[in-house]
C-alpha positions as CSV (number, residue, x, y, z in Angstrom):
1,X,-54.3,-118.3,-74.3
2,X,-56.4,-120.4,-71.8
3,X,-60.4,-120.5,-72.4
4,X,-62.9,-121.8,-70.2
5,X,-62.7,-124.6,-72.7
6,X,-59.1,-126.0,-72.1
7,X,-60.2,-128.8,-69.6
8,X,-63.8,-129.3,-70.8
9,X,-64.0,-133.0,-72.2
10,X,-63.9,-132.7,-76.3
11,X,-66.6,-134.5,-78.1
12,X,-65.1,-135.0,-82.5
13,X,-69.0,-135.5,-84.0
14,X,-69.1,-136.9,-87.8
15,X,-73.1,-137.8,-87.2
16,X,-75.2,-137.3,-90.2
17,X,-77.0,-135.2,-88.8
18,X,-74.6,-132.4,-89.1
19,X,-73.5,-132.8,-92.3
20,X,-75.2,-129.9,-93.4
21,X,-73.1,-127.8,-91.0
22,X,-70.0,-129.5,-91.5
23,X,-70.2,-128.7,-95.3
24,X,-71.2,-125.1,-94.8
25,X,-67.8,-124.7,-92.6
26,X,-66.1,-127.0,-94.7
27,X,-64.9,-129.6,-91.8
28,X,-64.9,-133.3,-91.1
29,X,-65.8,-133.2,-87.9
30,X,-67.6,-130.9,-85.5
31,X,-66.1,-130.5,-82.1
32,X,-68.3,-130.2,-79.1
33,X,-67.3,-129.3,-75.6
34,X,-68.7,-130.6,-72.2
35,X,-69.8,-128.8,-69.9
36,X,-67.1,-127.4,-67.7
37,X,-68.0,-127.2,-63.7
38,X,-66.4,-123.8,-62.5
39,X,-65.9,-123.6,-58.9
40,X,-67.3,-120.7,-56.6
41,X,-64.3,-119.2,-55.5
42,X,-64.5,-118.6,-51.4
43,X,-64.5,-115.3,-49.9
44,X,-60.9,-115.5,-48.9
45,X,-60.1,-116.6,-53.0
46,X,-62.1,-113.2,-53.8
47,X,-60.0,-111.0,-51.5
48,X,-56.9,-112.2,-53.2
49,X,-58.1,-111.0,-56.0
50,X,-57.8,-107.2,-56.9
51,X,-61.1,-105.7,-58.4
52,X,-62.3,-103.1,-59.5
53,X,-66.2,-101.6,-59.8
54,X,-68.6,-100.5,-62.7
55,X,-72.2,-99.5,-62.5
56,X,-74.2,-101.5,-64.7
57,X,-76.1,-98.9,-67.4
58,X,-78.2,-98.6,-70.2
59,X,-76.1,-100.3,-73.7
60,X,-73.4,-101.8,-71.1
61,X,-72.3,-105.1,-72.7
62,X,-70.3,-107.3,-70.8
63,X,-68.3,-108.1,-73.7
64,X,-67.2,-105.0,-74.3
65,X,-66.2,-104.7,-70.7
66,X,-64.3,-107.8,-71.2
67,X,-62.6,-106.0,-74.3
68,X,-61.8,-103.3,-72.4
69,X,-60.2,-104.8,-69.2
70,X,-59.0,-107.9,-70.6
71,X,-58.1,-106.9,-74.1
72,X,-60.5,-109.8,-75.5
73,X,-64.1,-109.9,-75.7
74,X,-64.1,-113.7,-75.3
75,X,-63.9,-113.2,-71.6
76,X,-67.2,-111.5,-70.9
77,X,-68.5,-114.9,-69.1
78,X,-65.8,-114.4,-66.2
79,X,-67.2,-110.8,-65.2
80,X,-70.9,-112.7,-65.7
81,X,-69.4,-115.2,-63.0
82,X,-67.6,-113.4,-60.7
83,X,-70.7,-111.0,-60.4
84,X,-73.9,-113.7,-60.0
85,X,-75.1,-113.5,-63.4
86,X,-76.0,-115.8,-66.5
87,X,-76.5,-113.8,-69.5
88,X,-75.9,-109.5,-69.4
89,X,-79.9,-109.6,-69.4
90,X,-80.0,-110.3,-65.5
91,X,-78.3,-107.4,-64.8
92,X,-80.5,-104.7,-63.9
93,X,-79.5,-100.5,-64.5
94,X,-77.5,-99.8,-61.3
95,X,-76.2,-103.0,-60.3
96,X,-72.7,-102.8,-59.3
97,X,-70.3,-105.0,-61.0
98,X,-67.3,-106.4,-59.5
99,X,-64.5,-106.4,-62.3
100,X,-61.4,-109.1,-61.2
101,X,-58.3,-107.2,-63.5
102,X,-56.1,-109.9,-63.5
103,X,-57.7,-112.2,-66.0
104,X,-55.1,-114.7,-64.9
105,X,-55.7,-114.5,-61.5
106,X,-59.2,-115.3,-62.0
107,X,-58.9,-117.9,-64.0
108,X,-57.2,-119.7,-61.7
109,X,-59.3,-118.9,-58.5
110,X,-62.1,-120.4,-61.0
111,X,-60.2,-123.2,-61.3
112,X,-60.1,-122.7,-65.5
């Protein structure tokens, strides 16, 4: 299953200075990943895309959106994307979201 991980550079991390966490999770290493740069897909790549909407309310999550039109939480950060938005805090009651439902067809107009 592709993440917005797959192409982010890997950093393996034995410092000392997470030991502690390494032992709690019982592993060698700790893996960190890089920062990924996602692309802003032009307005042509967001008509090939088909969408649908949702109005933003009261105890929305965006993972749960993700859950529901994905079938995995994990991909609450593409509707965050695709709409503007950092964190589900930015989004104000009202706003309309833009939900891509191919998952796969965003992911690749995001270049992930």
């Amino acid at each position: 299953m592709p993440t917005r991980y797959n192409k982010a550079r890997k950093l393996m991390n034995n410092s000392e200075y997470y030991a502690p966490l390494r032992k709690s999770r019982d592993k060698k290493v700790i893996v960190h990943h890089g920062t990924m740069k996602i692309k802003n897909p032009t307005v042509q790549e967001r008509r090939g895309v088909k969408m649908t909407t949702r109005i933003w309310k009261y105890g929305d999550r965006l993972y749960n959106l993700s859950h529901k039109f994905y079938g995995d939480p994990r991909y609450w950060w593409v509707i965050a994307w695709w709409n503007g938005y950092g964190v589900e805090a930015d989004i104000k009651n009202g706003a309309t979201l833009y939900i891509p439902l191919n998952i796969e067809d965003v992911l690749n107009v995001l270049g992930v």
